[in-house]
Structures are given as structure tokens and as C-alpha cells.
C-alpha positions in Angstrom: 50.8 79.3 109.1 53.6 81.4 106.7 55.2 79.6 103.9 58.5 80.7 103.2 58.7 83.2 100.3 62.0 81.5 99.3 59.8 78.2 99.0 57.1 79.7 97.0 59.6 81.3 94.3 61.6 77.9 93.9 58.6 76.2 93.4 57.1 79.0 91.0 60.5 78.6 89.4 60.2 74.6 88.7 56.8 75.7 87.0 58.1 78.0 84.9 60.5 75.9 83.8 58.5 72.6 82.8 56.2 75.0 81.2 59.0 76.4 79.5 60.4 73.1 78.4 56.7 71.7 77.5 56.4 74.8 75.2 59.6 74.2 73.4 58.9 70.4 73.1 58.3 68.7 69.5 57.5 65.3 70.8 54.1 64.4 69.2 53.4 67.0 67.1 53.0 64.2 64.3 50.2 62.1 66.0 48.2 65.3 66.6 48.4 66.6 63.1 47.5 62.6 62.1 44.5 63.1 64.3 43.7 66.3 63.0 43.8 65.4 59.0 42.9 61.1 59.5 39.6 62.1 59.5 39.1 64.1 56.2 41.5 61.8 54.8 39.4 58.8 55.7 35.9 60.6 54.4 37.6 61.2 50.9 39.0 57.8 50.5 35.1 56.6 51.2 33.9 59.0 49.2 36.0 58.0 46.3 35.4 54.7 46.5 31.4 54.9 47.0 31.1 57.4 44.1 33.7 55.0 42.2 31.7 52.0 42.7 28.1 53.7 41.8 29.6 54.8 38.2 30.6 51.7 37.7 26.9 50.4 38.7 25.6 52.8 36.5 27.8 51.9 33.3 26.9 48.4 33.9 23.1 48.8 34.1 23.6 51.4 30.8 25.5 48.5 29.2 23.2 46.3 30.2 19.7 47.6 29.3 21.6 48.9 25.8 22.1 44.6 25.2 19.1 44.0 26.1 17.5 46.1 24.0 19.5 45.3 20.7 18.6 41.5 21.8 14.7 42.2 21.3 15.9 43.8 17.9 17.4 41.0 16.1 15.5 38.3 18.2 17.8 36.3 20.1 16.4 33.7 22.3 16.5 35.0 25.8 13.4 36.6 28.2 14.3 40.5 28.4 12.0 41.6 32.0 11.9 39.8 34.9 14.7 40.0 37.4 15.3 36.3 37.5 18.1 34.0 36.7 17.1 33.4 33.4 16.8 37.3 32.5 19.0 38.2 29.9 19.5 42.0 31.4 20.9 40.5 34.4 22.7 38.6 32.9 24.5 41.3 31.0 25.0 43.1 35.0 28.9 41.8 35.2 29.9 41.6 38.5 26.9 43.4 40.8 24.1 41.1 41.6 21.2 42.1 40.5 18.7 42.5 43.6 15.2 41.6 43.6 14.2 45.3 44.0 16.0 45.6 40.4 13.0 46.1 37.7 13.7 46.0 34.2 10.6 46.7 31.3 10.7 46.5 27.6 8.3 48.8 25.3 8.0 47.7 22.2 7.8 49.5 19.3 8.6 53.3 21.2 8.1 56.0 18.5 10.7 57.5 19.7 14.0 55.0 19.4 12.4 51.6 19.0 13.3 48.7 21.1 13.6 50.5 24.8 14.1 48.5 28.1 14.3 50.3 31.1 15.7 49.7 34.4 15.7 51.2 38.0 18.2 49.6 40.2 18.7 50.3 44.3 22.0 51.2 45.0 23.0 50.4 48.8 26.2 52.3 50.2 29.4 50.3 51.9 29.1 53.2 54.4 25.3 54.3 54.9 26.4 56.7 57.5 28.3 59.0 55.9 26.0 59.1 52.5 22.7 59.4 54.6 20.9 60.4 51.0 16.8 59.4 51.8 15.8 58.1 48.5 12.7 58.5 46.8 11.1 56.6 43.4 12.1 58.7 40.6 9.5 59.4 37.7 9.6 57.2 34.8 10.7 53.8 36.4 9.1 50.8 35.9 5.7 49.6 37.4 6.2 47.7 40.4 9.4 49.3 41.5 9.6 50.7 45.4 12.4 52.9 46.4 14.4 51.6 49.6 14.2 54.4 52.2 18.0 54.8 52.1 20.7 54.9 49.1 19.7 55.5 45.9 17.9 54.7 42.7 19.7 54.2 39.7 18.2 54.3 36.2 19.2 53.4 33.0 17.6 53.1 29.3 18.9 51.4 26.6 17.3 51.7 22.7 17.8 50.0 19.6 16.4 51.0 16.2 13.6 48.1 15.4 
């Protein structure tokens, strides 16, 4: 059966129009350039945030240790190791909780600064998934600490002239 060549070109003609006029169309242009940046947005806002909150881990457990050790110096009343309730490093942790995995240890005298209390802490990320660091112990923390498999290990040392 013949189609009528007059049929095929006005129907090629209402094609090239709508392509035409999809062509010259702006509608949407924002949501696909949103869907196109969201993404990288979204992963520097984490970013910033995660490596935000781990300083601020890390000058806590420096501030911490650093008390702790000046408390052994001029003997104030208050256990230094341990990560219990009664620790007075913990206690000097404002505003993180101090895990059970967190193991602080006191040398005493060290030749080299004095009064030194040491600390490795495991630091969990809000968003594991897009930090997927595998975490090992580093040398020089206490006895008796064990890496988690995934975040990572902070470590501070604090000293105080005896």
C-alpha cells in the first residue's frame, strides 16, 4: 500500500517543528544544572563538616591529655588512665564522649618532657560511605588499644615539666 507523499512531508514537517521548538526551549534548564552540581555540592558540605568535626576531636583530646598531664604535675586528686567515669582525661573531653575503645596512659617521669599521658581515640564518621578510610593501629598508642576496621585513630600527647 502507497502513502501519500503529501502525508509523509506534513508529517515530517510537524517533526521538524517540535524538534525545532524542543531545541529552542529553556524550560528546565535549572533542575538539570541542580542535578548536575547537587551532588558535588552535597560531598563538600560532608566533607566540611566531617573534617570540621575531627579537628575539633583532635583539639579536644590535645587539650585534654595536656590537663591531664599538668594534673599529675602538681598532684591534684583525680585518677589520670582508665577510660571510666571517674577519669579525669575524660573528663576534660568537652562535648564528645569518650568511647570505651578510647585508651589514655601516663609515663611518669619521661626524660624527655616529664609528666606525658597519651591517648588514642577512634573517630567514627556521620557518613562512613563517603570517607571509606580502613584504619589501622598506629605505632606508639597505648597497650590494650585495637583499631576499629573503619574511621580512624586519633592520637594525642600532652607533657608537663615535673
Amino acid at each position: 500500500m502507497m502513502t501519500n507523499p503529501l502525508h509523509l512531508r506534513a508529517r515530517f514537517r510537524a517533526i521538524r517543528e517540535n524538534l525545532r521548538r524542543l531545541a529552542s526551549a529553556c524550560d528546565g534548564v535549572e533542575a538539570i544544572e541542580f542535578a548536575i552540581v547537587f551532588p558535588v555540592l552535597l560531598l563538600f558540605l560532608f566533607g566540611c563538616l566531617e573534617f570540621g568535626r575531627l579537628f575539633w576531636t583532635q583539639t579536644e583530646l590535645q587539650f585534654a591529655v595536656e590537663a591531664a598531664a599538668r594534673c599529675k604535675t602538681v598532684s591534684c586528686n583525680g585518677t589520670i588512665v582508665g577510660s571510666g567515669a571517674n577519669n579525669y582525661a575524660a573528663q576534660h573531653v568537652f562535648a564528645i564522649n569518650v568511647p570505651a575503645g578510647a585508651v589514655f596512659a601516663f609515663t611518669s617521669p619521661n626524660p624527655d618532657c616529664g609528666n606525658q599521658v597519651k591517648v588514642c581515640y577512634p573517630f567514627q564518621f556521620m557518613v562512613p560511605t563517603l570517607f571509606p578510610f580502613t584504619n589501622a593501629t598506629p605505632p606508639g598508642c597505648p597497650q590494650g588499644y585495637t583499631a576499629p576496621t573503619t574511621g580512624l585513630t586519633l592520637m594525642a600527647t600532652g607533657c608537663h615539666q615535673a
